[in-house]
C-alpha positions as CSV (number, residue, x, y, z in Angstrom):
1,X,71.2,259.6,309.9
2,X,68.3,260.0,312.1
3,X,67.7,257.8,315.1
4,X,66.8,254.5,314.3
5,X,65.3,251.2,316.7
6,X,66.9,247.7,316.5
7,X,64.9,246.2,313.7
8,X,65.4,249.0,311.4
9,X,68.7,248.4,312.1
10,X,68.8,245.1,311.2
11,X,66.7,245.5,308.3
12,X,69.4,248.5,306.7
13,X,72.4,246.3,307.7
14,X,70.7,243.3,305.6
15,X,71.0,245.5,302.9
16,X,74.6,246.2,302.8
17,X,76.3,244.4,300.1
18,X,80.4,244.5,299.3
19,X,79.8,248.0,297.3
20,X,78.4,249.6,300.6
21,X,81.1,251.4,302.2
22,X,82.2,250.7,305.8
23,X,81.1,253.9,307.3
24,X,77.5,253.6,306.1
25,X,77.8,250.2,308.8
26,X,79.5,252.4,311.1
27,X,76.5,255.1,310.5
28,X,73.8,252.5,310.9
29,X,75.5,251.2,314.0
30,X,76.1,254.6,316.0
31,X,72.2,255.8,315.2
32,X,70.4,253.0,317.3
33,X,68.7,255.2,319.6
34,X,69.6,254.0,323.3
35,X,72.8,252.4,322.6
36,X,73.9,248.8,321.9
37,X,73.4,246.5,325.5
38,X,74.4,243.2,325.1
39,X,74.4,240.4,327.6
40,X,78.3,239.6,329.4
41,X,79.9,236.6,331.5
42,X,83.2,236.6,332.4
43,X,85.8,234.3,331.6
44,X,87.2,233.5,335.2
45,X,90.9,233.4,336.6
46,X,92.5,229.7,335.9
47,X,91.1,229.4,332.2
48,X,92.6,227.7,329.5
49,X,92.4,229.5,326.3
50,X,93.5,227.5,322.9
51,X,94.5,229.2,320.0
52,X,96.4,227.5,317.0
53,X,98.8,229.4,314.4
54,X,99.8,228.0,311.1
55,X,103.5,228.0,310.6
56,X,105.6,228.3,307.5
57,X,107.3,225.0,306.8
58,X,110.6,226.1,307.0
59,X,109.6,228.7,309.7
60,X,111.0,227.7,313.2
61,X,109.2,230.0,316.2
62,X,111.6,231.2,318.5
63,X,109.4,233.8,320.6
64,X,105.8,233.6,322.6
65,X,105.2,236.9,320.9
66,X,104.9,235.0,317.6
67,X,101.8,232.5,318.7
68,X,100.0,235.9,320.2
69,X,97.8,238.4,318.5
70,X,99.1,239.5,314.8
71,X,100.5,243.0,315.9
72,X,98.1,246.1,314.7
73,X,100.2,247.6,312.2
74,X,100.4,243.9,310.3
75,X,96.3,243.9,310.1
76,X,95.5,245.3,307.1
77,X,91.9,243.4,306.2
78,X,88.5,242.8,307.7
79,X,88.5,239.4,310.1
80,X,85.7,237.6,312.5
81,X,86.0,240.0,315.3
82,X,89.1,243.0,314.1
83,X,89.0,245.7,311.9
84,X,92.0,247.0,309.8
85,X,95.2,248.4,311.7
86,X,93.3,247.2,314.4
87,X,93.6,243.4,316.1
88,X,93.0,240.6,318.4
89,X,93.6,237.2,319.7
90,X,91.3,234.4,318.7
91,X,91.4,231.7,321.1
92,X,89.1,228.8,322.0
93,X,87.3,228.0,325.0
94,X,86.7,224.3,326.2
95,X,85.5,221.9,328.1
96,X,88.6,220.1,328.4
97,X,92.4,220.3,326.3
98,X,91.4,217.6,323.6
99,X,88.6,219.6,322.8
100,X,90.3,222.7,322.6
101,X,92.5,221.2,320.5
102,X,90.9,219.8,318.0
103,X,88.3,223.1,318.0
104,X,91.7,225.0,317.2
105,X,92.7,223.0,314.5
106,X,89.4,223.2,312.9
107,X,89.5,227.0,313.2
108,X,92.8,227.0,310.6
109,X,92.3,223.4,309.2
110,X,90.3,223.5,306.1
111,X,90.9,220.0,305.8
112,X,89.1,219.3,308.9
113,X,85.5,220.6,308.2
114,X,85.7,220.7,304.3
115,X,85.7,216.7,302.6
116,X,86.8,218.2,299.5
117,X,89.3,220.2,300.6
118,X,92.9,220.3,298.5
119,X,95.9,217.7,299.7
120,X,98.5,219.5,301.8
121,X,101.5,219.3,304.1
122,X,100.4,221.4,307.7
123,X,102.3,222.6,310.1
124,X,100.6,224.2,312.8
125,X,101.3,225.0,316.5
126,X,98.4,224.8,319.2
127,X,99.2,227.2,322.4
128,X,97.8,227.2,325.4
129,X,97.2,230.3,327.6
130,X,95.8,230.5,331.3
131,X,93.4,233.8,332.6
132,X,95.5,235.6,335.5
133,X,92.3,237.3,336.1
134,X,88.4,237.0,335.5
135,X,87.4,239.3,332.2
136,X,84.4,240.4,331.3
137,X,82.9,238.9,328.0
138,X,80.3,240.2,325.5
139,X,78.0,236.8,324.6
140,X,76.8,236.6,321.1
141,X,74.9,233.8,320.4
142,X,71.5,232.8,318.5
143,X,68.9,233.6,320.9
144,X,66.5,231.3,318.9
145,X,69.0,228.3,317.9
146,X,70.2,225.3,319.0
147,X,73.2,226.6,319.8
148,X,76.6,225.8,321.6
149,X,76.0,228.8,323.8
150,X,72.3,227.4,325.6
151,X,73.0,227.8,328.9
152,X,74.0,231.8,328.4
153,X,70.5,231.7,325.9
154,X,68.6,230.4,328.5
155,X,69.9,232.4,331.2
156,X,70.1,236.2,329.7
157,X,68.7,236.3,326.2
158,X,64.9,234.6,327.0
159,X,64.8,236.3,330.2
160,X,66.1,239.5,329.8
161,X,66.3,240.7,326.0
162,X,63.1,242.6,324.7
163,X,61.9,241.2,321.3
164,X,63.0,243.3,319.5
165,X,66.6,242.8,321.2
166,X,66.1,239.6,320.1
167,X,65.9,239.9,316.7
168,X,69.1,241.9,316.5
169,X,71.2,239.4,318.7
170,X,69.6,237.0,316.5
171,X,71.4,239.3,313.0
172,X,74.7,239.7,315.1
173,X,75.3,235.6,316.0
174,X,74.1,234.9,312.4
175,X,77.2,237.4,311.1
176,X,79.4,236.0,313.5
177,X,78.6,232.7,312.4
178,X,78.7,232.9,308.4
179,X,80.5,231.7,306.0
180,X,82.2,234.1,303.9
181,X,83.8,234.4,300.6
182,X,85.6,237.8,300.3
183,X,87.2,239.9,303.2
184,X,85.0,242.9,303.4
185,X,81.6,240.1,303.9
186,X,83.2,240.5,307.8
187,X,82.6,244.1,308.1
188,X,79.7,244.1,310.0
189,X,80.3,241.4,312.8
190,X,84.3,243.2,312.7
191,X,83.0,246.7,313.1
192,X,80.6,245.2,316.0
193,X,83.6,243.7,317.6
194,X,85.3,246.7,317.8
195,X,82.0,248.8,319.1
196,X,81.8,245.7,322.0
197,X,85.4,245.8,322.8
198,X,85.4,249.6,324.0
199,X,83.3,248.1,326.8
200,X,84.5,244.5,326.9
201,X,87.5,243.2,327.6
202,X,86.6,240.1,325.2
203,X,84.0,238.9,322.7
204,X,82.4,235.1,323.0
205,X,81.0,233.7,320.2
206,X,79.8,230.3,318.0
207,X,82.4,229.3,316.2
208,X,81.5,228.1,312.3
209,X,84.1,225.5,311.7
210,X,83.4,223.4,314.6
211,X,80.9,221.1,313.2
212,X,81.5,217.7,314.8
213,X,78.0,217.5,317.7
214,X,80.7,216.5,320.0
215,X,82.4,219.8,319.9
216,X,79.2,221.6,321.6
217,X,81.5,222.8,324.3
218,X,83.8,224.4,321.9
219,X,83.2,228.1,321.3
220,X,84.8,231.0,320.1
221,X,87.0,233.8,322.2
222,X,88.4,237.4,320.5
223,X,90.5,239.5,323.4
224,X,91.6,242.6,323.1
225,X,95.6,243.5,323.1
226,X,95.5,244.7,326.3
227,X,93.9,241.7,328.2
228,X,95.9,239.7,326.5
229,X,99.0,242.0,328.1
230,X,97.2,242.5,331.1
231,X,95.5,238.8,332.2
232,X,97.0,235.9,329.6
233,X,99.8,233.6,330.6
234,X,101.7,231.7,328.3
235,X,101.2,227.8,329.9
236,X,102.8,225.6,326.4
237,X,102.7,225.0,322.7
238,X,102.4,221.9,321.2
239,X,103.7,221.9,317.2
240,X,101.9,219.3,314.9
241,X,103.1,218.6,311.0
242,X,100.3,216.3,309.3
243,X,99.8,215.7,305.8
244,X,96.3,215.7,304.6
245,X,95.1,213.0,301.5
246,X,91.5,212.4,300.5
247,X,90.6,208.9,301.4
248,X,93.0,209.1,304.1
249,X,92.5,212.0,306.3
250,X,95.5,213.2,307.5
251,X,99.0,211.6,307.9
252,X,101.1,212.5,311.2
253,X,104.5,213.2,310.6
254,X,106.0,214.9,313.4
255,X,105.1,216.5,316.9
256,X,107.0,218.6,319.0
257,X,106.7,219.9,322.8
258,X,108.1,223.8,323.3
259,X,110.0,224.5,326.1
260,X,110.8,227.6,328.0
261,X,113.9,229.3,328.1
262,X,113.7,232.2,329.8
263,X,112.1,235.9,328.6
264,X,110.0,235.9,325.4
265,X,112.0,232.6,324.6
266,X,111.1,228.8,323.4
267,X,111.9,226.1,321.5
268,X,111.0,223.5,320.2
269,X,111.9,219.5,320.7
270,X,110.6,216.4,319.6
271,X,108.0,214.2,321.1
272,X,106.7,210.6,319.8
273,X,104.1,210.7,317.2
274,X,101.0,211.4,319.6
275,X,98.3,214.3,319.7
């Protein structure tokens, strides 16, 4: 493919459909002539990060490993920010831990941003992790919107980005933030990820399940393996068990504190009924 600017690129990636195959994104991607820039923070040393994992009901987690990133070789489909036989931890980024919470429940919770979604038992475990060191962060956001990243808007993507830079960040944060149906509709903002992450140590971004105005703190964090190796710290896990029923939200059975025991090592003991 012959070199191509920003808004042809955005105008042949609107055109891929699920019959489109993956290197024809990859194709489009690698022909932008001058590369892809795209404005970075860092996520600084002392950070909470909050990611939640839904647990089998009869499964009982015995390692940190397990509440970590899905190991490589187990990532066999397209998600937000990973390609296949490739992976990463999705966290959350807060203002403060209830909010990080609840933004991580609603990331794996349909019954927390969807009225009609189907009555069911959950058990789900909401970890907490603290940066060792700052890491650099690719910032994808809607440079147009009113969005939960403003501050970063204001700061680099009205001041800095050309127009048509613009218009792709604009496509990007608009992937990122879709709803989607079937696996492969996450190829582009996936195979984006992965193009970011060989110069990022982490990818920020809106998330699309946290709805609630209140929640405008909460965003979205993807980090590579290797940071996650390198500059995350397992701080504590909290385990919550809720049933959900329409017409009366959801009904807390049991919560449970882990506990440390040495190593890779925890488990898990009950707490009174409180989140």
């Amino acid at each position: 493919m012959n070199k191509i600017n920003l808004v042809e690129a955005v105008e042949l990636l609107s055109q891929i459909t699920n019959d489109n195959q993956s290197e024809e994104i990859w194709d489009i991607f690698s022909s932008i002539n001058g590369g892809l820039l795209f404005p970075s923070d860092y996520l600084l040393k002392g950070g909470i990060l909050y990611r939640a994992s839904i647990i089998e009901p009869n499964e009982n987690i015995t390692s940190i490993d397990r509440l970590s990133y899905k190991p490589a070789h187990l990532n066999t489909s397209y998600l937000r920010a990973s390609t296949p036989n490739n992976t990463m931890f999705y966290g959350i980024s807060a203002n403060d831990s209830t909010n990080g919470l609840i933004g991580a429940l609603g990331e794996v919770c349909e019954c927390l941003r969807n009225p009609n979604a189907e009555e069911k038992y959950y058990k789900v475990i909401i970890s907490e992790w603290e940066l060792k060191c700052d890491i650099s962060t690719a910032v994808i956001c809607d440079v147009y919107g009113d969005n939960r990243c403003h501050e970063i808007r204001d700061l680099y993507y009205q001041t800095i980005l050309t127009e048509e830079q613009k218009i792709f960040a604009k496509f990007i944060s608009d992937e990122f933030k879709k709803e989607v149906k079937q696996e492969r509709e996450y190829r582009i903002s996936a195979i984006f990820a992965e193009i970011l992450t060989k110069k990022y140590a982490s990818i920020t971004y809106e998330s699309t399940k946290a709805i609630d105005s209140r929640l405008k703190d909460v965003l979205c964090v993807a980090l590579t393996p290797e940071t996650v190796d390198n500059c995350l710290e397992f701080r504590s896990a909290k385990q919550i068990e809720f049933d959900y029923k329409k017409g009366i939200e959801c009904i807390l059975k049991k919560t449970k504190e882990a506990k440390c025991l040495g190593g890779n090592k925890i488990a898990f003991y009950s707490t009174p009924l409180e989140v």
